[in-house]
C-alpha positions as CSV (number, residue, x, y, z in Angstrom):
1,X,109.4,63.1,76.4
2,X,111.8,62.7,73.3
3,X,109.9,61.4,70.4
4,X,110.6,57.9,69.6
5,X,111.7,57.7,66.0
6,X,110.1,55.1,63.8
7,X,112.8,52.6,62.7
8,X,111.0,50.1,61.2
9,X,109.3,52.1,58.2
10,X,112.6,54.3,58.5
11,X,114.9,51.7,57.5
12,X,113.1,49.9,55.6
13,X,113.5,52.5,53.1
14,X,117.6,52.0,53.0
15,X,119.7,49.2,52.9
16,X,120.5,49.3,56.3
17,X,119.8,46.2,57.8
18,X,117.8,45.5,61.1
19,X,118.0,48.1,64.3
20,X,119.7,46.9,67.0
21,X,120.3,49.7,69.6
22,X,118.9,53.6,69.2
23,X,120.4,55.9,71.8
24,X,119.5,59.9,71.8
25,X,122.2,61.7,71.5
26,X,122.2,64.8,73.8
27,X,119.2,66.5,72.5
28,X,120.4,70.1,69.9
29,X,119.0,73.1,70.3
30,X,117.5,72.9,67.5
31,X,116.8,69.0,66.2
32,X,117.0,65.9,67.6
33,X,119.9,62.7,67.1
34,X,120.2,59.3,67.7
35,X,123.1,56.7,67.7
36,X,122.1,53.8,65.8
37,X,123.3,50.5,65.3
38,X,122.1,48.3,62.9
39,X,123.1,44.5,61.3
40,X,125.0,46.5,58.9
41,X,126.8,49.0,61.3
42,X,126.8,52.4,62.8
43,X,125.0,55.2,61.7
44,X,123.2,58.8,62.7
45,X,119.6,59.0,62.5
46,X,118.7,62.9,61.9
47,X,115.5,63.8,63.2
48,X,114.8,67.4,61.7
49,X,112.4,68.7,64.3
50,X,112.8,72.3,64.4
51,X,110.0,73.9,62.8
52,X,112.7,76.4,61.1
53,X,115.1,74.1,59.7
54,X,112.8,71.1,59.3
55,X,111.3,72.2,55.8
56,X,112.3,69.0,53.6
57,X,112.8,71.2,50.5
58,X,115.4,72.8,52.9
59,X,116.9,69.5,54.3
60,X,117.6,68.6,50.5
61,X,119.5,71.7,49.9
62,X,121.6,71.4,52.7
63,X,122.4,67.6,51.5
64,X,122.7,68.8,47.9
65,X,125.5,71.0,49.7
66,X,127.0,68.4,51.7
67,X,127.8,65.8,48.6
68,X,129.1,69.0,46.6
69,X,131.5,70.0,49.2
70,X,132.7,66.4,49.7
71,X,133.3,65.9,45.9
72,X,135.8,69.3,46.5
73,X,137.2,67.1,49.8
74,X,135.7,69.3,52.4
75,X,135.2,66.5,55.6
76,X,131.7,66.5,55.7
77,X,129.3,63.8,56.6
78,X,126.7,63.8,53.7
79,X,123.5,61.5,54.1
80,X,123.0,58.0,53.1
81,X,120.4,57.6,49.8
82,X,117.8,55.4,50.3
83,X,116.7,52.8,48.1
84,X,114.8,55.5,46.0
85,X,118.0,57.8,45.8
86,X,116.1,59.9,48.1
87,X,118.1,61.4,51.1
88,X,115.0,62.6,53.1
89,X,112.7,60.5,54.2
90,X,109.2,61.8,55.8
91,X,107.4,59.0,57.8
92,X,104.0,60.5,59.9
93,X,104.7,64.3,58.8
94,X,108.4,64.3,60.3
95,X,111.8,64.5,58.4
96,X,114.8,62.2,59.0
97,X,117.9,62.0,57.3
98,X,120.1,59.1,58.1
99,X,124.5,59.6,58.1
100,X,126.9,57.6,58.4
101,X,128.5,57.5,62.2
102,X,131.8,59.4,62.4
103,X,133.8,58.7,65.4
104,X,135.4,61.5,67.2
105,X,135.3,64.6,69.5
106,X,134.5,68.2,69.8
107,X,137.3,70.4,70.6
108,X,137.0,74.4,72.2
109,X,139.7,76.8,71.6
110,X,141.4,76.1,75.1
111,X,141.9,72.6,73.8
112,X,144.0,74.0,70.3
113,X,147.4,74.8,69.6
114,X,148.1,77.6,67.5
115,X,148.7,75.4,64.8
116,X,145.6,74.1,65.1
117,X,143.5,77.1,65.4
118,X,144.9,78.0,62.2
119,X,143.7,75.0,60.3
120,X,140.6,75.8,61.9
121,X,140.5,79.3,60.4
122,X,141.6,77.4,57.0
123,X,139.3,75.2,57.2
124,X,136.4,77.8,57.4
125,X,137.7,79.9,54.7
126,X,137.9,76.8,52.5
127,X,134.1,76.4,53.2
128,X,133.6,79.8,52.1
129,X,135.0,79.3,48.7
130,X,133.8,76.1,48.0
131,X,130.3,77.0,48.9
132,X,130.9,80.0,46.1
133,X,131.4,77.0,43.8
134,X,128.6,74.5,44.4
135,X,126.1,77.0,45.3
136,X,124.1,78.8,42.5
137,X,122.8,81.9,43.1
138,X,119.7,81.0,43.4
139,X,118.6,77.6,44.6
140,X,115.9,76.1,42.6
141,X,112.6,75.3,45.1
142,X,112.8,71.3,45.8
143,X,109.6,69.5,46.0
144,X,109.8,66.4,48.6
145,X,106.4,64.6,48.5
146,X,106.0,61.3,50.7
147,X,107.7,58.0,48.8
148,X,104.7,57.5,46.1
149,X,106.1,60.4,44.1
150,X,110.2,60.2,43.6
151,X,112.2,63.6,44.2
152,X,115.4,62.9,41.8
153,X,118.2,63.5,44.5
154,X,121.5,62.3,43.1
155,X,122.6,58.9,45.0
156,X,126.0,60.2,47.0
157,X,129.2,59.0,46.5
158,X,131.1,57.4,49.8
159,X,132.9,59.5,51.7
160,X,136.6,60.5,51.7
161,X,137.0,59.8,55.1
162,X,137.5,55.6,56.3
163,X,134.9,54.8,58.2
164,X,135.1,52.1,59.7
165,X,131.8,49.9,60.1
166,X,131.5,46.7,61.9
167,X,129.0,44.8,64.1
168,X,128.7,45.8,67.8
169,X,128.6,43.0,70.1
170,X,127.1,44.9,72.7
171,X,124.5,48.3,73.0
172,X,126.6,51.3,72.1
173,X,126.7,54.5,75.3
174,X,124.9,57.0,74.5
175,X,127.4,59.7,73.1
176,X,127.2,63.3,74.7
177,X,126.8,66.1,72.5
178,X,125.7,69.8,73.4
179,X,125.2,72.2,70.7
180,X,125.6,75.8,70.7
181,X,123.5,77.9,68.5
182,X,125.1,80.6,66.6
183,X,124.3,84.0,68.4
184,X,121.0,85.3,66.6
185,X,117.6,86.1,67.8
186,X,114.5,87.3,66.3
187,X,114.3,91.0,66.7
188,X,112.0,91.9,69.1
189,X,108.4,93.2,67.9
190,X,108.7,97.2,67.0
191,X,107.4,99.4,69.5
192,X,106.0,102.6,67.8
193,X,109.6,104.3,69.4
194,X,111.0,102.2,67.3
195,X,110.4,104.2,64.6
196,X,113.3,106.7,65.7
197,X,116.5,105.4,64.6
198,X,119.6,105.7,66.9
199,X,122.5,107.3,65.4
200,X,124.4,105.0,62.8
201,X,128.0,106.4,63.1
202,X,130.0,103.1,63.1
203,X,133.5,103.0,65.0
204,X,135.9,100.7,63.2
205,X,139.1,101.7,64.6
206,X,141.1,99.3,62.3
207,X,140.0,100.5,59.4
208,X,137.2,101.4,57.6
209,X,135.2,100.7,53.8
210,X,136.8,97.6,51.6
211,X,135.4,95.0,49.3
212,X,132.9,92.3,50.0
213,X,134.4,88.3,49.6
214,X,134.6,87.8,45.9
215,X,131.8,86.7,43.9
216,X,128.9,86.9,46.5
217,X,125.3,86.5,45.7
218,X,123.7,89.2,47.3
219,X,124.1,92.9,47.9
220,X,123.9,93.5,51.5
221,X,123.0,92.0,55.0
222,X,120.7,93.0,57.4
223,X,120.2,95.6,59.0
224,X,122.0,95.8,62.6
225,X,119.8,95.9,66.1
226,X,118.5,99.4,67.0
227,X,119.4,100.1,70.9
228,X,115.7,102.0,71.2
229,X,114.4,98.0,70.9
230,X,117.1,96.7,72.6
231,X,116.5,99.1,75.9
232,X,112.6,98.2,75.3
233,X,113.9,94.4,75.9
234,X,116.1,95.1,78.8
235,X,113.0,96.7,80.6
236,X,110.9,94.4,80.0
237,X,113.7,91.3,81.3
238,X,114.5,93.1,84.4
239,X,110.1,93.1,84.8
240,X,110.5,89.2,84.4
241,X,113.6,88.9,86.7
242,X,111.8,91.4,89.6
243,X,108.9,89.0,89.1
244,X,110.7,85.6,89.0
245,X,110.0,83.6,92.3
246,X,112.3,82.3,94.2
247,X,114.9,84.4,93.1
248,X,118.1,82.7,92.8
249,X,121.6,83.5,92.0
250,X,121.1,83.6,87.9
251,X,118.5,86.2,88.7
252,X,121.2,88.1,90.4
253,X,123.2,87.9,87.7
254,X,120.7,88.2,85.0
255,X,120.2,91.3,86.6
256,X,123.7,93.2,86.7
257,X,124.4,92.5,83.3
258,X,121.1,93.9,82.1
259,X,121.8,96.9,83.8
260,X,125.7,97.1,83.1
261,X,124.4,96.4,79.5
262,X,122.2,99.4,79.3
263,X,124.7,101.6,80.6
264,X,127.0,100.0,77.1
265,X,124.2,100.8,75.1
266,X,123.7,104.5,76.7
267,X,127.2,105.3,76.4
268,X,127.9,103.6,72.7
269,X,124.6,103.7,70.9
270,X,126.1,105.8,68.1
271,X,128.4,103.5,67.3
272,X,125.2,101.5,65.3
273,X,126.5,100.2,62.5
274,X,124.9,100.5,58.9
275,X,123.6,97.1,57.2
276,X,125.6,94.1,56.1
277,X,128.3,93.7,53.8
278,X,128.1,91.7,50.9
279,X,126.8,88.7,51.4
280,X,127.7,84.3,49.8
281,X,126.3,80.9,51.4
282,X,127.9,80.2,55.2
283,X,127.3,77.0,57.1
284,X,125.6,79.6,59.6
285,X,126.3,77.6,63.1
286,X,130.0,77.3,62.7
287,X,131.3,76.5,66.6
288,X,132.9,73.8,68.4
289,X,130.0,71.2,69.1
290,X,129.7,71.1,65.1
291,X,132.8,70.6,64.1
292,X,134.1,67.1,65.0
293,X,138.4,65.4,65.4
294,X,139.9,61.9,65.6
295,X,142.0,61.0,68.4
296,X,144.4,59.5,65.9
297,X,144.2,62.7,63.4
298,X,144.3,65.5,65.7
299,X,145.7,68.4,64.2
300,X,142.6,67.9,61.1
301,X,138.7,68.5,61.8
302,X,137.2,64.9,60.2
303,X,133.9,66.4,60.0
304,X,131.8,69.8,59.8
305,X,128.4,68.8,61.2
306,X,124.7,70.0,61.3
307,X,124.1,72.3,58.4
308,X,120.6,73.2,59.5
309,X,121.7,77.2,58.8
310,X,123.0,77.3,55.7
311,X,122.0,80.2,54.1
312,X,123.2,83.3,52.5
313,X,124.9,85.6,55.2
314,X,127.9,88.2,55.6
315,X,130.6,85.3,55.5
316,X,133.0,87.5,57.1
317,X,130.6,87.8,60.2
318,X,130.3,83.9,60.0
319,X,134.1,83.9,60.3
320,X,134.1,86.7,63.7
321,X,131.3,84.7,65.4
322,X,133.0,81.2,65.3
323,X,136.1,83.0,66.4
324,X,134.2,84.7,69.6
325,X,132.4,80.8,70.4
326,X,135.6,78.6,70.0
327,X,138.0,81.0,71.5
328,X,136.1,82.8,74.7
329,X,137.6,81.9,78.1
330,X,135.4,81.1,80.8
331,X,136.2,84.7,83.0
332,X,134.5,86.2,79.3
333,X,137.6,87.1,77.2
334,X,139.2,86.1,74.2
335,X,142.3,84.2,73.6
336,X,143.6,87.3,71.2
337,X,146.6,84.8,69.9
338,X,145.0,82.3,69.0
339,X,142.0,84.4,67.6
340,X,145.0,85.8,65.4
341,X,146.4,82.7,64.0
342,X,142.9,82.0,62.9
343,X,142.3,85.0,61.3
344,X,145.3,84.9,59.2
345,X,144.6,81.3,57.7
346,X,140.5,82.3,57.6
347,X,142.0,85.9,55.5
348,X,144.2,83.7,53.4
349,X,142.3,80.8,52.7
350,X,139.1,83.1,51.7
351,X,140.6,85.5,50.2
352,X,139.3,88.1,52.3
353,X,140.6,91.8,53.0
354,X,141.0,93.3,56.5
355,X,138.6,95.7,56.0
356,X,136.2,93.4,55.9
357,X,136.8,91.8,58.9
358,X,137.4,95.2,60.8
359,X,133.6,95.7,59.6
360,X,132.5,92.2,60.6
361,X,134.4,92.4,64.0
362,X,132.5,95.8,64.6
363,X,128.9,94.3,63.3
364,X,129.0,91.0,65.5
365,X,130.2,93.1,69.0
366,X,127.1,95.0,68.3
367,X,125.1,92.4,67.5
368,X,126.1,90.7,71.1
369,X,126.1,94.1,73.3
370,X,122.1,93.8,71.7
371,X,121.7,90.2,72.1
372,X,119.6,88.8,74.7
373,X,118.8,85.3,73.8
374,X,119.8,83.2,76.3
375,X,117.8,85.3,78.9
376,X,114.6,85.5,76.9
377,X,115.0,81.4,76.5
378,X,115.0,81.4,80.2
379,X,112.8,84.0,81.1
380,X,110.6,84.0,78.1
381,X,110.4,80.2,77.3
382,X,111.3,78.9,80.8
383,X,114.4,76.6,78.7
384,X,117.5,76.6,80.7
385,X,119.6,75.0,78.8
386,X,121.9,77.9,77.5
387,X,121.7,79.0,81.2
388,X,125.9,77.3,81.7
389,X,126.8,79.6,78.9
390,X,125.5,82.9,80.2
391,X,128.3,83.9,83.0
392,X,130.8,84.1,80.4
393,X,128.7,85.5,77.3
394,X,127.4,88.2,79.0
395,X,130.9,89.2,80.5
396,X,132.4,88.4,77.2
397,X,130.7,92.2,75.7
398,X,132.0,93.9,78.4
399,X,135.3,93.0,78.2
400,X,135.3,93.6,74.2
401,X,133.9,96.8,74.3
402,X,136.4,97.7,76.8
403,X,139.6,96.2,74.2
404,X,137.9,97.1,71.4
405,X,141.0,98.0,69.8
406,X,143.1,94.9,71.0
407,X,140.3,92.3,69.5
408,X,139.8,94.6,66.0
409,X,143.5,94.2,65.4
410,X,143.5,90.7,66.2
411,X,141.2,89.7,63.5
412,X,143.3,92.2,60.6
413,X,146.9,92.6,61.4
């Protein structure tokens, strides 16, 4: 059942006026939302529930982030202060955050013009570099204590977007939203086989070697999946699918593309790559459900939402994995143009070489022909609700490792 937030102690603590209506919003993958409407207008209540993300010294970062970027005009959606300048509030040992409402809609890449994809790829690059700007090296640890002890969070300034805020005469509909999480999972647990490492011979056919994005704050990423885990994991799925009653047609397919994907894995596993490239702050779940247009301002994203994963990352990968989630078709394969006109205005706007994307593009198709998330959420966790995006991930590998070429030189030429 979807926790009821407390709105009386919540807004109590801003100047919000009185609730009228509270309508979930499609629950995330990872948190919770709710349309509210209050005597004093429209706004989203933020319910940080994710064990992960839900750490309040966290949350504070990320809003710290948010007001920075909108001072530099990125559209962003920082959170309200309360009436202690606080922008996190933690009522019975949960975190909310309350935003103002933004109206709008998500867009895919099917729904873009080229024009539009490359703002898109603009837009992310200029996230890139104004996150080199606000962002220290280091974040200081934030302590966020319940309200008897004051956390000095600067009070935000409004937003350079209009919003408009007005009364509703009648309950709002709930609004439909579906995130997508970024393609990552937490490695498997190491068998003692693991201890042999596959080759490491990486296959960049677009180039090779290059710089890092200017002025990073770490050395390196992570080091990429090993195949001997990753064929550990496909044995152990297929156990779960065999034993999966009644077997239906997602078992079916579940099925083929484990196998198909160990065959990828037989025939490519020396074409591991080596760790990371250098590394800067990313919004880290960069896709279409998070970024958010007006009907009367199409051609412009009004608002990048849900900064949960910001963190320090490869931000060239960052760049590659928004392109493979906004621009997949539903048989599983890209849309090379307008993956191209993005990556231009992304290379441009973040000053990034193509070397380093040739390196990201190769990183991120390994990291999906070793990704397995969506069937251990169903198998593992018995959550279906990435099951609608599974036909066209899983064939999406295929199909790249089969125009490796085609998509490489999309993303640098």
């Amino acid at each position: 059942m979807l926790h009821a937030p407390p709105l009386g102690p919540l807004l109590e603590r801003y100047a919000a006026g009185s609730a009228l209506t509270c309508e979930p919003v499609d629950e995330g993958l990872l948190n919770r939302g709710y349309r509210l409407s209050t005597t004093r207008g429209r706004y989203f209540l933020k319910h940080h529930f994710d064990p992960e993300t839900a750490d309040p010294a966290a949350i504070v970062r990320q809003h710290r982030a948010t007001q920075r970027l909108a001072d530099l005009g990125v559209p962003v959606a920082p959170p309200l202060a309360a009436r202690d300048g606080r922008t996190v509030a933690v009522v019975g040992g949960h975190a909310y955050a309350l935003h103002p409402w933004i109206d709008g809609r998500h867009r895919h890449g099917g729904q873009l013009n080229p024009g539009q994809c490359a703002r898109l790829g603009a837009l992310l690059g200029v996230v890139h570099a104004s996150l080199e700007r606000v962002m220290p090296a280091q974040e200081p640890e934030v302590s966020v204590r319940e309200p008897d002890v004051p956390v000095p969070v600067p009070v935000p300034v409004p937003l350079p977007l209009p919003l408009p805020v007005r009364e509703p005469a009648v309950p709002v509909v709930p609004v439909r939203k579906r995130l997508i999480p970024a393609q990552r999972q937490a490695p498997p647990a190491r068998s003692p086989q693991a201890r042999t490492r596959a080759a490491t011979a990486p296959h960049v056919a677009c180039g090779a070697g290059g710089r890092g994005a200017a002025g990073t704050v770490g050395a390196v990423g992570a080091e990429s999946a090993d195949a001997i885990d990753t064929f550990a994991l496909i044995d152990d799925l297929l156990d779960r699918v065999r034993r999966h009653r009644p077997a239906d047609a997602f078992d079916a397919l579940a099925r083929h593309r484990l196998l198909e994907r160990r065959d990828l894995l037989e025939r490519h596993a020396q074409r591991r790559p080596p760790r990371g490239g250098s590394v800067g702050w990313v919004h880290g779940d960069f896709h279409p459900f998070n970024v958010l247009y007006r009907d009367d301002v199409p051609d412009v994203p009004a608002a990048i939402l849900d900064w949960d994963r910001l963190g320090v990352q490869p931000r060239a990968e960052e760049a590659v994995r928004a392109a493979v989630i906004f621009f997949v078709r539903p048989v599983g394969a890209l849309d090379l143009a307008k993956v191209r006109s993005y990556a231009r205005a992304y290379r441009r706007s973040a000053g990034a070489a193509p070397a380093e994307l040739a390196a990201a593009v190769h990183r991120v198709w390994w990291e999906r022909l070793n990704d397995f998330w969506m069937l251990r959420w169903h198998y593992e966790r018995g959550d279906l609700r990435a099951d609608p995006q599974f036909p066209a991930a899983s064939a999406l590998v295929v199909w790249w490792t089969r125009e490796y070429d085609a998509v490489c030189e999309a993303f640098v030429e």
